[in-house]
N, C-alpha and C positions, 0 to 999 in steps of 0.2 A: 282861657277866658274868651267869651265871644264877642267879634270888635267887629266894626263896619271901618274900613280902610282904619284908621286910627285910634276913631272915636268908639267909647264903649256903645253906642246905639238907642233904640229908643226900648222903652221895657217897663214893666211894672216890679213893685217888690213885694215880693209874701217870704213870711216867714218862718215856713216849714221846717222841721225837725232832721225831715229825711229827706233825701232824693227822690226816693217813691213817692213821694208827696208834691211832690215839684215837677215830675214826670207828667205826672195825672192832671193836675192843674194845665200846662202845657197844650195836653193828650185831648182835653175836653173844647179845649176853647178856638176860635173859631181865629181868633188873630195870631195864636200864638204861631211863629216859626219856628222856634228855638227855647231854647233856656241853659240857664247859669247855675249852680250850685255851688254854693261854698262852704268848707266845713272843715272849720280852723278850732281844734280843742272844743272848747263847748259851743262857737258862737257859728250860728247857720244862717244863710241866704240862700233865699231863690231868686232869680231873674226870670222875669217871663218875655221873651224879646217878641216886636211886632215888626220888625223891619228886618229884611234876607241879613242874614250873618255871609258877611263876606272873607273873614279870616276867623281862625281860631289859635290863640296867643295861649303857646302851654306856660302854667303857672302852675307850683304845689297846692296839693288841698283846692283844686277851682275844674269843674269840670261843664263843657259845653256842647251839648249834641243837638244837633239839628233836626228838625223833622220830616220826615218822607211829605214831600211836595204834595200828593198825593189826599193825606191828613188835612193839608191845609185848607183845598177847597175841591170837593168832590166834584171831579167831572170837567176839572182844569189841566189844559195840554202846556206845554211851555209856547211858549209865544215865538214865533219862527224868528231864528237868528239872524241879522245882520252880519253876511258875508265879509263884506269890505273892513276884515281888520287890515288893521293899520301893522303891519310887521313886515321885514323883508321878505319880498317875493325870490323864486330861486334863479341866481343870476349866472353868467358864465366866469365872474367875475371871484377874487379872493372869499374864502368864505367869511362868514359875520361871527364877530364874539355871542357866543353862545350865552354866557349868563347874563349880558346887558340886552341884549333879544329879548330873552326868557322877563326878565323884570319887568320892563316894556311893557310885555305882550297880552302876562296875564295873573290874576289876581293872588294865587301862591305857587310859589317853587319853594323850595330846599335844594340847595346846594350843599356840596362838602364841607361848606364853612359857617353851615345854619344850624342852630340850636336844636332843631328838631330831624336835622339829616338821617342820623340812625337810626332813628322810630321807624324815618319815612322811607327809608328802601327798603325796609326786612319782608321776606316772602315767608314761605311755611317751614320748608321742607330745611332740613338741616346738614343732611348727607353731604360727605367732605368732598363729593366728585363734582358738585354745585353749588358750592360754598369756597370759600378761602380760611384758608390757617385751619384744617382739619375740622373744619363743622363751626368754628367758633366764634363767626362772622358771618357775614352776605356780603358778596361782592360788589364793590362801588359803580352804581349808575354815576351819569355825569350830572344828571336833577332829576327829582322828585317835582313834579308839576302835579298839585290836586287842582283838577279844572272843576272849577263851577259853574259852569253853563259851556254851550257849543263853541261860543266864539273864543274863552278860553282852549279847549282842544283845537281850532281851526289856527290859534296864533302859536300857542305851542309846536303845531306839524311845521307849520309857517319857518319856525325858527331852528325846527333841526333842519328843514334843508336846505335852509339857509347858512348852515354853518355845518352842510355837509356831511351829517352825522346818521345816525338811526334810530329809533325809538319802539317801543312796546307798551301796547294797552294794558292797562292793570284795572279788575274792579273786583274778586274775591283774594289773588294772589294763591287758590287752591289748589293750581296746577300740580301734578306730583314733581315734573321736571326744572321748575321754578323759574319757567321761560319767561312772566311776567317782571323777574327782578329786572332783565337787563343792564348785567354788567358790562361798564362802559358805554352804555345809551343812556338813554332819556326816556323813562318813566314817566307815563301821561296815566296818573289816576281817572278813574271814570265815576268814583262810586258817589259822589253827589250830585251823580244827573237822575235824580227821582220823581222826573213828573210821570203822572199818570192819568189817565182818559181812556173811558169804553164806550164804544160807539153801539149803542142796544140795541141798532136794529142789524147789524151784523153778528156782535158779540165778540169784534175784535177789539181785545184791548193794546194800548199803544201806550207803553214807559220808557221812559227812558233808562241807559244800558248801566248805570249803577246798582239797581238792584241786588240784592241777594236773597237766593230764593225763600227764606224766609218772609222776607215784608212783603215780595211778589207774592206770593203767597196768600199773606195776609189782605194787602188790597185787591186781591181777585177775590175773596174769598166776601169782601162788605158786598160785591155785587152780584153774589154767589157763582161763581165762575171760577174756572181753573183751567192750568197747562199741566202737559202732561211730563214734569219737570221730576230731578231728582228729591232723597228727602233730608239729605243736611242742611237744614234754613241758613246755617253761614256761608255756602259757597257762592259766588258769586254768580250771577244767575246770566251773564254772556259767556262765559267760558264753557257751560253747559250748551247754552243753546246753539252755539258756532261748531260745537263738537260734536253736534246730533245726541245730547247726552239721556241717558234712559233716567228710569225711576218708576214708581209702585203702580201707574196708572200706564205704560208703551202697550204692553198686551191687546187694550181695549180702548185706548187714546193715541196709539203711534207712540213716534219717536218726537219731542218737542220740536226739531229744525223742519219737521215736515211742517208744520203751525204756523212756519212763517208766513206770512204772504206780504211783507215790506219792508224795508228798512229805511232808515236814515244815518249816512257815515260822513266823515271826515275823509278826504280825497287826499293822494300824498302833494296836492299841489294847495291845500289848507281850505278845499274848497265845501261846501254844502252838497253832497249827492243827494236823488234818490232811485234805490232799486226795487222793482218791483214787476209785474207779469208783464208790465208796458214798458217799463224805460230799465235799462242798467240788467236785463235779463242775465248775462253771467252775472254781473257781480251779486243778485238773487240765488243763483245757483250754487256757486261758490260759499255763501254764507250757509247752505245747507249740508254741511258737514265737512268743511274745510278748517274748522277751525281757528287755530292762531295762526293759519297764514291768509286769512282774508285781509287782501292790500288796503286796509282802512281802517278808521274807530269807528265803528258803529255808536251814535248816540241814543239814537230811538229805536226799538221795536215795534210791530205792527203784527200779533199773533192772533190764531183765530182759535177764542179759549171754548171749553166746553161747560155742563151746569154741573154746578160742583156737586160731587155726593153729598147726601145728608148721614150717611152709616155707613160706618167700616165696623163688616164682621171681621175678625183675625180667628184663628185656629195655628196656632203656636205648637210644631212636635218635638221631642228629641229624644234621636238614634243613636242607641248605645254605638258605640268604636266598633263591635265586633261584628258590626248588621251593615258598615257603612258602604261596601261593595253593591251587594242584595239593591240598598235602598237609592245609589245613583242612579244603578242603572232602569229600576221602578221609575223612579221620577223622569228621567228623562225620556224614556219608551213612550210617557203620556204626554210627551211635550206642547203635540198637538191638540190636544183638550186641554191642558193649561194654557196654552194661547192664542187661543179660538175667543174673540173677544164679546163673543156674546154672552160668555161666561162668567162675565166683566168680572175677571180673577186677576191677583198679582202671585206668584209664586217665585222661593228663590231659598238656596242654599247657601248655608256659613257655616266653617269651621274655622277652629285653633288652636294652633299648636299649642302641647302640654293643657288642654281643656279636655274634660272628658266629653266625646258625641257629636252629633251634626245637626244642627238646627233645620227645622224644617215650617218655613214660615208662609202661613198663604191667607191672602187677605180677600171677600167680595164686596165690591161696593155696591148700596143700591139693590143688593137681590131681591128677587120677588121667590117664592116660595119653591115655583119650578129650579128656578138657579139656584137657591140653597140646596135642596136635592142634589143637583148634579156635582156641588162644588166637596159635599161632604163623601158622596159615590167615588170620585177621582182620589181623594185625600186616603178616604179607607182604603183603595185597591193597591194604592202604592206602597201603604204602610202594612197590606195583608202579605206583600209580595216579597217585604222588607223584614218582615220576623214582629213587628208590632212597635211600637211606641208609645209614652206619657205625651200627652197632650192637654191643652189647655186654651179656652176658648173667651174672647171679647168682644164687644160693641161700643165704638166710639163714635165721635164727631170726627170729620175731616180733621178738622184744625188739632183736636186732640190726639188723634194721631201721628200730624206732625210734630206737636209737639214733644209725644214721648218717645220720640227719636233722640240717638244719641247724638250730643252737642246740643241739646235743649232741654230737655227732660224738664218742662212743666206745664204739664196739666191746665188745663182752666186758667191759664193765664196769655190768652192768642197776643197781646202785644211784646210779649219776648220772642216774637218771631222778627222782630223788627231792630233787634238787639242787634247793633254792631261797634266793636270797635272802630277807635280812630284810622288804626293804622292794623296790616295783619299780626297775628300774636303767631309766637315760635309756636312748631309742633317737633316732632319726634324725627329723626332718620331715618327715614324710610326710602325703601327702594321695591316697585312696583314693575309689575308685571300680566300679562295676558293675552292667551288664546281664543282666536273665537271656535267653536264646536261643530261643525258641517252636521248635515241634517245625514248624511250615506258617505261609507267610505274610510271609517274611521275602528278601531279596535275600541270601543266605551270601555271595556272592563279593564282592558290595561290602562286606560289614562286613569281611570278608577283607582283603581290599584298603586300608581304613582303618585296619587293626592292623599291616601294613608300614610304610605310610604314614608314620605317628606315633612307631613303634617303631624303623623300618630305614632308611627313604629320608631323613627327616630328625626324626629323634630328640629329643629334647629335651636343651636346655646341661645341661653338667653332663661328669660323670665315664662308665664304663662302670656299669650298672645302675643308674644315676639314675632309669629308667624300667622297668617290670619287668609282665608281662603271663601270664596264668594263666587258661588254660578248664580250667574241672572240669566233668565230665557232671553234671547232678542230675536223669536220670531216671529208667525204669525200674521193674518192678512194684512195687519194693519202699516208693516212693514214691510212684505212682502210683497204688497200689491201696487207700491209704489215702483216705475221702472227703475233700476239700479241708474241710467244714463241722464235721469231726472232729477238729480243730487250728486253732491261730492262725497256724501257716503259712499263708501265702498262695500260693505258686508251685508245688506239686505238678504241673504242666502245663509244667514247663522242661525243655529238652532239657539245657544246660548253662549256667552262669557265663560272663560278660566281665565278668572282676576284673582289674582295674590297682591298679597304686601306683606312684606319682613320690615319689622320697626327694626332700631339699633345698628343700622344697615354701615354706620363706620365701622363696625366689627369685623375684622377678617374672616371666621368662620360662618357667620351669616349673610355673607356678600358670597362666597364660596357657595355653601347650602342654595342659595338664591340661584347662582349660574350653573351648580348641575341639575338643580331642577328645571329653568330651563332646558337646557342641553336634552334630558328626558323627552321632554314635551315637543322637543326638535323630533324625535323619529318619529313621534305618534299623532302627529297631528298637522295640519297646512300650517304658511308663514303666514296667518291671517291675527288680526288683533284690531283694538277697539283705540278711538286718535284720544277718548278722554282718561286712558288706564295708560296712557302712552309711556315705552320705554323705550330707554336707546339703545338696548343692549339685548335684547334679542338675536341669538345667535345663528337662528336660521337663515339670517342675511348675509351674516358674513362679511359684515361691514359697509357692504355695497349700499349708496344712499338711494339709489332709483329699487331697489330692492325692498328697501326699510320703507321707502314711499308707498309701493304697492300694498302692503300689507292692511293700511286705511284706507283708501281712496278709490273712486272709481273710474275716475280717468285723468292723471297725473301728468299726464301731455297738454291736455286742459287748463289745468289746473295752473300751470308754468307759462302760458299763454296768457290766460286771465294776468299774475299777477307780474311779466313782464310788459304787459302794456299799461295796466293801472298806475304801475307801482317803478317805472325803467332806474331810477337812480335808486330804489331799495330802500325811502323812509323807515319801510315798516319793515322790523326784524321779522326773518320766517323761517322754515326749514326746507323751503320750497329751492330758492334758487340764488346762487352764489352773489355776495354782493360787486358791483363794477369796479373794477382796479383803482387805485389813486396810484399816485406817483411820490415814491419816497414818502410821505406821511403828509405831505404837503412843504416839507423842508430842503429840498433838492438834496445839491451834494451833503448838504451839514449830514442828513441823514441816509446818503444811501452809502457813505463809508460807515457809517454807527451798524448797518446794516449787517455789516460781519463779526461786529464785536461778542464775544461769547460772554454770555449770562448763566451762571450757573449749568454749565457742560453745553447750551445748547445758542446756535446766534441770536443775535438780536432780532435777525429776518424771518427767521426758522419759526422763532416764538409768536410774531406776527401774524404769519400764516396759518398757523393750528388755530387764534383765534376766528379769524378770517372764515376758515373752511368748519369751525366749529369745535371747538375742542373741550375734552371729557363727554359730558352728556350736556352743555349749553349751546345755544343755538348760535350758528353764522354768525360772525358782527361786521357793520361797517370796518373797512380800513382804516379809517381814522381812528373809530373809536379802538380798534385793538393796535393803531401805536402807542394811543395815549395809555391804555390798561400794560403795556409793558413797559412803556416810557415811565410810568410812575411805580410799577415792581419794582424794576434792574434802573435806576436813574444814572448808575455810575456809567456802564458800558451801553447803555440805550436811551437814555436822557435826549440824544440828540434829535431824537424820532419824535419829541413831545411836539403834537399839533399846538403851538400858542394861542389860538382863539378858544381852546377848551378849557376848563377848569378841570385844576389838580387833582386828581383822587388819588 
């Protein structure tokens, strides 16, 4: 139900039938912020709320969604925050109880001991090497913080370092690694910072970092304007842009993190930054494809969009199983006329295992007659080269084509691009992987050859799509032309992605299938790979983390500079650089004898440290927080190690 601190708020009543009726009411009206729906056996309410919904009170049958800031009043920024929260500053002194902080500080948390705690840390990804009790759970952060405005994020940073701890931004949760849960930290949701404003006579528009590129999307789209962003409308649209993440439009728009030209973050000392060409130049830099180890929450964006297409032609082929060698190596030979971006083409390859054939999809936006010529010339030569093809041709609207993307799939209805749940919803186990493709230097036909292989001749157990295989081009001027030393992107120099993912991934046989295909992909190809398809297990490192580093990044000396001076005591979880020692858990003796105690075959101190330096495929954690995550495992032989200012998990 949606409450303003206590009170149910101010609001009108109608009394629609359905939700979609109470949506649209909402959707139309110029006060509304929110609304209520209630739908208890036959009897229905709507709420139409005029006043910010500051909590949302889960109740059966009562549901309450907010509306993208954006809706409310076109062409409204948020209003610059008031710095001076009131919350401990970080002192030299004992650290501060974390959840009387957190109360304090900001408008919702969830705690271990809150009604809505389990909703409010679940991530996507389900795989038992990032998860706890074999897939059947999500590992315990220490709270769940949903901030609703800046000065909530600035009191929340406020309060983990002041109680010593470390925290991770969340605002899609789509990561494949599920770096966003932060087990044993502090989860600082983002996703209801949705203002938005375009400044028309630049054309940059400027939202805040909750989005998902969906409603981004959509609100670029009232002022016809676009980035050149990925096309699942659920993911959340800062874990793309800090990744440098591609989608249908890099060919002939860049790579999104090139767009930026500003930001506004959360500093680990709870402060108000800004970065941009004049002030905070790394921390500008570093946001352009650094990822989740950028030392900060970004709340605002400042990107510089382009005029959105009015037509998407598609030309949709597929290549029989027996053609699929022939028709890689076609496609890619033309990589350079597929992303030449005056071509203004998107082209890109999918298969799956136990599916018959290879998708061959390529989209023009905008073409004039000339570019239709050349786009159908390209298309035909690959497929003459390739033994032929069934093909199949369309013309949409932008929006329509986002829409009939998978995870949306409706048509003519652009305000379900704005569709988010409360909290993320499970997905599948999966375990992900990826190559980038060098433009010279490479065998194509064997790596060819090992993508049937694995995908067609003999697949991995499982169901049909168990195994699912995706080249995206990432080259071309618009990539290319950028100096690699002018971003934290690292791969400016890729012809395209080898992105896999194997669903069912707790499976023993398809964890197996997964790492000799890797292994494969080790002889034939460089250690190079993309920060937003990121996996830990890539074998061509060999474990080595400065290794695993280079493989994304373009200057990781850099990059460990930036985020030991931003960030010296390590608020913000990353997998950049190790966090600073504490002493005994902060319990002296009590716990540096607990220290040896052995917990299921292994000590108490031993299990500390794997989290510490990172252990399975989840990121580094504070010391603290990984005494408290084994002080509450092992409580009999390591109990003693529990930091007391923390909350139980």
């Amino acid at each position: 139900a949606c409450r303003i601190g206590v009170d149910h708020g101010t609001y009108d009543e109608k009394w629609f039938s359905r939700e979609s009726e109470c949506r649209e009411a909402c959707r139309v009206s110029a006060a509304c912020v929110a609304y209520e729906f209630l739908n208890v056996n036959t009897y229905t309410k709507c709420e139409l709320h005029s006043v910010t919904i500051t909590h949302i009170l889960p109740k059966p049958d009562v549901v309450c969604k907010l509306k993208p800031a954006g809706l409310i009043r076109q062409g409204a920024i948020a209003p610059a925050p008031n710095t001076a929260v009131k919350v401990p500053a970080r002192q030299g002194g004992p650290p501060a109880n974390l959840a009387e902080c957190l109360r304090s500080s900001v408008k919702e948390v969830h705690l271990p001991d809150s009604h809505e705690f389990e909703q409010a840390k679940q991530c996507r990804n389900r795989r038992s090497d990032i998860t706890v009790h074999g897939g059947s759970d999500w590992a315990n952060p220490l709270a769940v913080v949903r901030a609703k405005s800046v000065e909530d994020v600035q009191g929340a940073v406020r309060c983990v370092a002041a109680a010593q701890v470390d925290t991770c931004a969340r605002a899609g949760a789509h990561g494949f690694e599920n770096d966003a849960c932060c087990p044993g930290g502090v989860i600082i949701d983002v996703q209801d910072l949705l203002w938005f404003s375009v400044d028309h006579q630049s054309d940059v528009a400027s939202f805040g970092s909750g989005y998902t590129l969906g409603a981004l999307y959509y609100m670029l789209a009232q002022q016809q304007l676009v980035v050149p962003g990925g096309t699942e409308g659920h993911v959340g649209a800062s874990g793309l842009i800090l990744g440098c993440g591609r989608g249908m439009m890099t060919q002939y728009l860049g790579l999104i993190c090139d767009t930026i030209v500003g930001l506004e973050y959360v500093d680990s000392d709870g402060n108000l930054q800004t970065a941009n060409e004049r002030e905070k130049t790394d921390m500008l830099w570093i946001a352009k494809g650094g990822g989740g180890n950028f030392p900060g929450i970004v709340v605002t964006y400042h990107l510089q969009a382009s005029p959105m297409p009015k037509t998407v032609f598609g030309r949709y082929c597929h290549i029989p199983n027996d053609r699929s060698t022939r028709f890689l190596l076609a496609w890619s030979n033309r990589a350079d006329d597929l992303a030449d971006p005056s071509r203004s083409m998107f082209s890109h390859v999918t298969t799956f295992s136990k599916v018959d054939g290879w998708f061959f999809d390529n989209l023009c936006f905008d073409c004039d007659g000339h570019q239709m010529d050349k786009f159908h010339t390209i298309i035909n030569e690959i497929l003459g080269a390739s033994g032929g093809a069934n093909c199949h041709e369309f013309s949409k609207t932008w929006l329509n084509k986002l829409l009939s993307e998978p995870g949306i799939n409706a048509e003519n209805n652009p305000e379900a691009l704005l569709d988010n749940g409360r909290w993320p919803t499970n997905h599948a186990q999966s375990i992900n992987g990826c190559y980038m493709m060098p433009w010279h230097g490479v065998d194509e036909r064997a790596v060819a050859e090992k993508l049937k292989e694995f995908f067609k001749d003999r697949p991995p157990s499982g169901g049909a799509y168990t195994g699912q295989v995706y080249l995206y081009l990432m080259g071309g001027p618009k990539i290319t032309n950028i100096r690699k030393e002018d971003t934290a992107y690292g791969n400016r120099d890729a012809k395209f992605t080898v992105h896999w993912r194997f669903f069912n991934a707790n499976s023993g046989d398809v964890r197996w299938h997964h790492k000799q295909f890797t292994q494969e992909l080790d002889r034939l190809l460089p250690c190079k790979s993309f920060y937003n398809y990121m996996g830990e297990d890539m074998t061509c490192n060999h474990g080595d983390r400065e290794q695993w580093l280079s493989q994304f990044f373009s200057n990781v000396p850099r990059m460990k500079a930036i985020k030991r001076r931003e960030d010296p005591d390590v608020v913000f979880r990353n997998r950049l650089v190790l966090p600073p020692p504490k002493t005994n858990c902060g319990r002296g003796e009590t716990c540096g004898r607990a220290m040896h105690n052995i917990a299921d075959g292994h000590s108490c101190g031993s299990r500390i440290k794997w989290y510490v330096e990172g252990f399975n495929s989840w990121m580094p954690m504070n010391e603290l927080a990984a005494c408290n995550v084994v002080a509450n495992d092992f409580p009999g032989p390591c109990g003693a190690c529990r930091p007391t200012h923390l909350p139980t998990i």
